[in-house]
C-alpha positions in Angstrom: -79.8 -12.1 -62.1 -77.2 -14.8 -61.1 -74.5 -13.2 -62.9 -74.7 -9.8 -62.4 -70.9 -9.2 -62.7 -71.3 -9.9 -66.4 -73.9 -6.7 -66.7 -73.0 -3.1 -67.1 -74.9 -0.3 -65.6 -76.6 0.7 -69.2 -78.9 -1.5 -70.6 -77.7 -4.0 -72.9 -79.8 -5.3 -76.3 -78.2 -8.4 -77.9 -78.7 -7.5 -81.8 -79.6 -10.9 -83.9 -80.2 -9.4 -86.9 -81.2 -6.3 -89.1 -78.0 -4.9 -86.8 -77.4 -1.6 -89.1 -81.3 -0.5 -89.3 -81.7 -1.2 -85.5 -78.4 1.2 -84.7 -80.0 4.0 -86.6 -83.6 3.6 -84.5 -81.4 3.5 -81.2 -79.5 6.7 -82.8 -83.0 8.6 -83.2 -84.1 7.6 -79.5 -81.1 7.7 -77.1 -78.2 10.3 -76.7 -75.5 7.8 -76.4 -75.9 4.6 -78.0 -73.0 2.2 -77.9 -72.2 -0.4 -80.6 -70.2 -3.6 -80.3 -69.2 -5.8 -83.3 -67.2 -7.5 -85.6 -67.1 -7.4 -89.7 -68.3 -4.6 -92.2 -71.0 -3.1 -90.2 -72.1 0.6 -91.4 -72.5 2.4 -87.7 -74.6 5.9 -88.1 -72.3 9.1 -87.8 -73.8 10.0 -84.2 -73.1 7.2 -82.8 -69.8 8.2 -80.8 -69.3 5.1 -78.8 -68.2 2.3 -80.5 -65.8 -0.5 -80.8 -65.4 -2.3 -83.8 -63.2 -5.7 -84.3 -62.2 -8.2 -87.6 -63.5 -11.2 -85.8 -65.2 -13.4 -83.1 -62.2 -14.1 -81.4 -61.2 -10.1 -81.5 -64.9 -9.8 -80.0 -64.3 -11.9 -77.0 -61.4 -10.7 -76.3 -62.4 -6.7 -75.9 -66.8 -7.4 -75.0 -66.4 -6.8 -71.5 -63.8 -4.1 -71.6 -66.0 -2.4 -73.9 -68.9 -2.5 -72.2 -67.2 -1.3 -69.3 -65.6 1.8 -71.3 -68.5 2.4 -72.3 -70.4 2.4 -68.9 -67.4 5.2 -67.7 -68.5 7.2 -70.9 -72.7 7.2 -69.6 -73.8 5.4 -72.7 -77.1 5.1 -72.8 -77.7 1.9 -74.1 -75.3 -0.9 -75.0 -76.2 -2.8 -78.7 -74.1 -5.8 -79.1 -74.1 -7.9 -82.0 -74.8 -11.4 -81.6 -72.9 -14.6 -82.9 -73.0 -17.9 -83.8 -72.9 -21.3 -82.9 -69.6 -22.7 -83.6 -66.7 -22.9 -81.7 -65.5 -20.3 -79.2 -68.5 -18.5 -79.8 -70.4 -20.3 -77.9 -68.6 -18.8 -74.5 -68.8 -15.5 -76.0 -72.8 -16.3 -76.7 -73.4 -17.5 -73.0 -71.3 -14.7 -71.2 -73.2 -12.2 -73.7 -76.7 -13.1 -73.2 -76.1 -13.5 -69.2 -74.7 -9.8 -69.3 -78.0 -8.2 -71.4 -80.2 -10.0 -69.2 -81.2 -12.1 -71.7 -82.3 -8.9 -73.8 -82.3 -9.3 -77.8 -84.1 -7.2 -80.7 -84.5 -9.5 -83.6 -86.2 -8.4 -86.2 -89.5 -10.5 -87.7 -90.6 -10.8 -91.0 
């Protein structure tokens, strides 16, 4: 990958949507799952790792640092939530998808 500074050690999975449901199935297969995100989200109680923020901005300030807390604490896998395409968020989308190697879940209907 071009970037590679932008990538942790533990894998990364960009989260489009169905973010709750997908944390629970990474919860039943991995020891340490790590969550990123911003908003009400419901996180599952063994999920230890997590960092949680009120908004975008908040996100793009602490997504790196988290990731590489959370790389020091032998997570497992990384889920980050994904976000829009307004404003600063499309920085925070470009440094984000670079850094999960272009790795999403997104749930079909």
């Amino acid at each position: 990958m071009k970037y590679k500074h932008y990538a942790p050690e533990a894998k990364v999975v960009v989260v489009k949507n169905d973010f709750e449901n997908y944390i629970n199935e990474c919860c039943e297969k991995y020891k340490n799952v790590a969550v990123i995100c911003y908003g009400d989200i419901k996180i599952n109680k063994k999920c230890k790792l997590k960092k949680v923020v009120n908004s975008p901005l908040e996100y793009a300030e602490i997504l790196f640092s988290a990731m590489r807390d959370f790389d020091k604490q032998n997570a497992d896998i990384i889920l980050a939530q994904d976000v829009d395409d307004t404003g600063i968020n499309l920085a925070i989308k470009n440094r984000l998808y670079r850094s999960c190697g272009y790795n999403f879940y997104e749930k079909t209907k």
